[in-house]
C-alpha positions in Angstrom: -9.7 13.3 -7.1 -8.8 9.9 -6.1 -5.0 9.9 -4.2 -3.5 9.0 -1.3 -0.6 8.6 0.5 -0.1 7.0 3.2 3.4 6.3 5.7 3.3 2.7 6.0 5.2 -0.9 7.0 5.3 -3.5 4.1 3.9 -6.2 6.5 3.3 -9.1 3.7 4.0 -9.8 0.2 2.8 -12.4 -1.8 4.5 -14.3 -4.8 4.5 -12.1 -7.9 2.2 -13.0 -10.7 0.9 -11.5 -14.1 -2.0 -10.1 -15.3 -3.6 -11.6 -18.6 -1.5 -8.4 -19.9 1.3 -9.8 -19.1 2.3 -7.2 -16.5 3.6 -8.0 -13.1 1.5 -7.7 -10.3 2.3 -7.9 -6.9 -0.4 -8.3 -4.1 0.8 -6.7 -0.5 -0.1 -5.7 3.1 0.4 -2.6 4.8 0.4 -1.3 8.0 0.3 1.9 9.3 0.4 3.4 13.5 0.4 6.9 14.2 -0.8 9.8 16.8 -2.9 12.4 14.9 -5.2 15.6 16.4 -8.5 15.4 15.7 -10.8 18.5 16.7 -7.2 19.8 18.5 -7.2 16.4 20.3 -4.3 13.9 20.1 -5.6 10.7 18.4 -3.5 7.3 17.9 -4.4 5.2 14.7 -3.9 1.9 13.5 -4.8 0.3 10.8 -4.2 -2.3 7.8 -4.7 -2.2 4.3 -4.3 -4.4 1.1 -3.0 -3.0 -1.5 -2.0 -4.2 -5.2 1.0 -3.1 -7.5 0.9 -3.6 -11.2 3.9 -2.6 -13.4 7.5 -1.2 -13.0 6.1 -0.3 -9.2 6.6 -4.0 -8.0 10.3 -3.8 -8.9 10.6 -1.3 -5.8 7.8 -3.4 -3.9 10.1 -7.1 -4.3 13.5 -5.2 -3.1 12.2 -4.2 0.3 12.5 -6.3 3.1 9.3 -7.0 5.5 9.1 -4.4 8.0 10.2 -1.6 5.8 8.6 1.3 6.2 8.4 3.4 3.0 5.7 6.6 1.6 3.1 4.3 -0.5 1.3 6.8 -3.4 -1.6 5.7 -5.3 -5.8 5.6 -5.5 -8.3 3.5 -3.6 -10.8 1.2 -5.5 -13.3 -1.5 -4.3 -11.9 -4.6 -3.3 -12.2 -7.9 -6.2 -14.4 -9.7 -3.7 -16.6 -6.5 -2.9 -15.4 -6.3 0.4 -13.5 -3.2 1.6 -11.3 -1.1 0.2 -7.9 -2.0 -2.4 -4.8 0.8 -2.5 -3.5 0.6 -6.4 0.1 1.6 -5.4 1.3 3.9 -8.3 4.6 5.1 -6.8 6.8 3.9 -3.5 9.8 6.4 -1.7 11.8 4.2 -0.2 13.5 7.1 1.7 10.5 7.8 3.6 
């Protein structure tokens, strides 16, 4: 299975476009801080991500403000360029 969810800041948003579809898509950073255990050890992370939003998703995406911190759902795929890793966002809570 292919999911994820991940407690994240909407750190940058690009302008929306569409897909030769027709759909909107929406292109966005994420970033994500937290203190974890690891092997019953306390562990702080940080990390960024780029993620992509296709569909009725980027309605939620273009209403929240930069900084907003929300629970991003969806699957990881390879990266257009090859390089790294892409989240698909599928669903967003807001109320995260």
């Amino acid at each position: 299975m292919n999911r994820l969810l991940l407690s994240a800041r909407l750190v940058d948003r690009a302008a929306m476009r569409y897909t030769p579809a027709g759909l909107p898509a929406l292109d966005i950073g994420l970033a994500h801080e937290s203190e974890l255990s690891e092997d019953g050890r306390p562990r702080k992370v940080s990390m960024e991500m780029r993620a992509v939003a296709i569909g009725e998703v980027t309605q939620s995406l273009a209403a929240m403000t930069l900084g907003e911190t929300a629970l991003f759902a969806g699957f990881v795929t390879s990266a257009r360029n090859g390089r790294g890793l892409l989240l698909h966002v599928t669903q967003v809570d807001r109320q995260a």
